[in-house]
N, C-alpha and C positions, 0 to 999 in steps of 0.2 A: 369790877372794871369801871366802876362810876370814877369821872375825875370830880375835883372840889369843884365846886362851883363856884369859886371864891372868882370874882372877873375885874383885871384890870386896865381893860380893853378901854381908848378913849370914844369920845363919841363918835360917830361918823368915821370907822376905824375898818368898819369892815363892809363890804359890799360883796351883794347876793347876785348871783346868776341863776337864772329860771330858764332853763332848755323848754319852749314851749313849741317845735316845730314838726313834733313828731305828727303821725295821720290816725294816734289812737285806733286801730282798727281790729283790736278786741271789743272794742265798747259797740261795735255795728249799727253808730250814727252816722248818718250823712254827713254829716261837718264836724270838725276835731270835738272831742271829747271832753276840751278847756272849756267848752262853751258852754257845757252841760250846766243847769241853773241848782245850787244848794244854799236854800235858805235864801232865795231872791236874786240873790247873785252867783257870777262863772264863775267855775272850779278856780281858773289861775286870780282872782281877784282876791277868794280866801286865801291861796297858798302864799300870795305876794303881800297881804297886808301884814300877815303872819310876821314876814321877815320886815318886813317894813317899821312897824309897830317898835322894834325892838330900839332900845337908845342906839346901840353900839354901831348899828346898821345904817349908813347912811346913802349907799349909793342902789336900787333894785334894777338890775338890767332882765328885761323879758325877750326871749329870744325867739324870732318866729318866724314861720314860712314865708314864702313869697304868696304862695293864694291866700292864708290867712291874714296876711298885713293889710289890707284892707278893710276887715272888719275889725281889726281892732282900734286901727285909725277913725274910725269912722262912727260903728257901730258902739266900741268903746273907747272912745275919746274922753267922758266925762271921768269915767274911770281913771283911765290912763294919766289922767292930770292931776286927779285926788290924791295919791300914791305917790304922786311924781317919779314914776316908771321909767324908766331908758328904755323905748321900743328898736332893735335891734335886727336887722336879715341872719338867720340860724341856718344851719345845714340839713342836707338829708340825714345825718347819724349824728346823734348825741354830743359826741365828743366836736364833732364839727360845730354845733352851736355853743358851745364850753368854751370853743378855740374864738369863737368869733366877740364874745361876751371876753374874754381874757384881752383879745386884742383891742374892743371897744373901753377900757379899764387901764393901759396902758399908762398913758400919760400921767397918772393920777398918782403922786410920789406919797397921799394922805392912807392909802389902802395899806393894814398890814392885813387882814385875812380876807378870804375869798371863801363864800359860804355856795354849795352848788346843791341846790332844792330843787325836787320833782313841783313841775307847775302841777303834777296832778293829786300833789300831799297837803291837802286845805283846813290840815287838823291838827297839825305840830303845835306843840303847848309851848309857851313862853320860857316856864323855868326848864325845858332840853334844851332851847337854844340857848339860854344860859350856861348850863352847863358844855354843851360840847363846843361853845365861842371859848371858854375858858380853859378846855382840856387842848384845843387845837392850836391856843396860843403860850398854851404852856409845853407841846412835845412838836409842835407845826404839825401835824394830821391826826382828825379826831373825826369818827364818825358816830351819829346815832346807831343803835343795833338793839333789838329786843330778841331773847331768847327763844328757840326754837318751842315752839309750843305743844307741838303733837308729835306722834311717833314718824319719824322719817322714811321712805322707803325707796331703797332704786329698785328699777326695773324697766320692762318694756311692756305696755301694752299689747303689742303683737305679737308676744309667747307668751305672757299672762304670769311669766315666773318673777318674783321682785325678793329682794334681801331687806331686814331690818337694819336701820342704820341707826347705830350710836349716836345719838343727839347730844349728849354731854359735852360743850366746847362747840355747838354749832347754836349763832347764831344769824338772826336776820338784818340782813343791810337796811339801814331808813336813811333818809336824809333830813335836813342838811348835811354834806359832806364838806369837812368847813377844813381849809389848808393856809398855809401861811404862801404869800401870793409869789413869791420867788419857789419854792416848794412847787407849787402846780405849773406854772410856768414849764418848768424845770423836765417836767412827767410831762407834758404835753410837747416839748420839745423833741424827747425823746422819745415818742407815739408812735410816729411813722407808720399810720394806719393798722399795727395789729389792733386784732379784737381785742375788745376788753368791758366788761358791765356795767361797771363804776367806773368815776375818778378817781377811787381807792386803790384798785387795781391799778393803773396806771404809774398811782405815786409809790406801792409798793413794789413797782419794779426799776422805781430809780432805788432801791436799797434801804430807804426811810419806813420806819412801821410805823402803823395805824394804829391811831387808838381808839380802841371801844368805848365808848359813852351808854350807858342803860338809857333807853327811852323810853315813851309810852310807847304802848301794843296799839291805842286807838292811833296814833298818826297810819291811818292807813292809804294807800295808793287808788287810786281811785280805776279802773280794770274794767267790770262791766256793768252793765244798767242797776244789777242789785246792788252795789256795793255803792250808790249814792242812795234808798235808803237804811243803810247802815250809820253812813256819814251824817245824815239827817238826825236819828238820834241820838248817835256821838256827839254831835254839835250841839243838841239839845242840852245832853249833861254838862257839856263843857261850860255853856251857860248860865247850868243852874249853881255851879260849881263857883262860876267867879261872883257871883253876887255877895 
């Protein structure tokens, strides 16, 4: 399910969205979880230079609450300028900060894809966004996805009975979730508030499939206090990696 890598996306072709307004409250800090410091800097600082970095990528909108917009203004201001960030008001649910980052992107006739990244994913490698900016502009929707790794199981805790589930053909969603921008428009138009997990979901249910991209296993989500040092020496090799 890998696409070619081959990309012939022009510069400043595609601009990121960063849902940063969620209240994190798995991670059981007092202030969002973005804030959390890896390797000297916040979580959304790695996740956004990430996309930033990249040529293709020219526009980064960071989406964010109304209590947090403060400190970013403020607190990270120097930041914010380094990046050249689009600081943005995001919604209480996901899709509502997507809708707002879509609408803040409107005007903008240079956009053909729309890349939608977890602010809390501060470890995506260069050559996946390569790869899934090329699969997403060559079928309009492409996501990262790393194979299911361990044995599967449902069940309930509260009877204690679970089934094994065939893993074969399940994979894990990552992000960037990268779409061609009339494409997600399109799924968000069509939203009308049902639930949904991703933006993938949404565009698979205007009729359009998604395509899978192999990623790395280390882009991982960043969830609770352990799983920043994980990321810690994930970041480590990824460093020793590029030298």
């Amino acid at each position: 399910m890998q696409a070619s890598d081959s990309l012939t996306l022009q510069p400043d072709s595609v601009a990121a969205i960063l849902p940063a307004a969620g209240s994190g409250q798995r991670f059981g800090a007092a202030s969002n979880k973005l804030f959390a410091e890896l390797a000297g800097k916040p979580l959304w600082f790695h996740a956004a230079s990430r996309l930033a970095a990249a040529e293709s990528v020219g526009r980064v909108v960071l989406a964010v609450s109304q209590v947090d917009e403060p400190v970013f203004r403020n607190q990270y201001a120097s930041l914010i300028d380094q990046l050249g960030i689009e600081l943005i008001r995001g919604g209480s649910e996901r899709t509502d900060s997507v809708q707002a980052g879509l609408d803040h992107l409107a005007d903008d006739a240079g956009i053909e894809l729309v890349a939608v990244h977890d602010a809390a994913r501060p470890l995506v490698r260069p050559r996946d966004l390569t790869a899934v900016f090329a699969a997403a502009q060559r079928t309009g929707a492409a996501i990262l996805a790393t194979p299911m790794p361990g044995t599967v199981k449902r069940g309930q805790l509260e009877t204690g009975a679970s089934i094994t589930v065939d893993r074969r053909g399940l994979w894990l969603a990552l992000t960037p979730q990268v779409f061609h921008l009339g494409l997600l428009k399109q799924a968000y138009h069509k939203h009308n508030g049902r639930p949904a997990t991703d933006d993938a979901q949404l565009v698979e249910r205007t009729g359009h499939e998604v395509t899978l991209v192999k990623g790395s296993a280390d882009n991982l989500k960043i969830t609770y206090p352990e799983d920043l040092q994980v990321a810690e020496a994930i970041l480590a090799t990824q460093v020793q990696q590029a030298r």
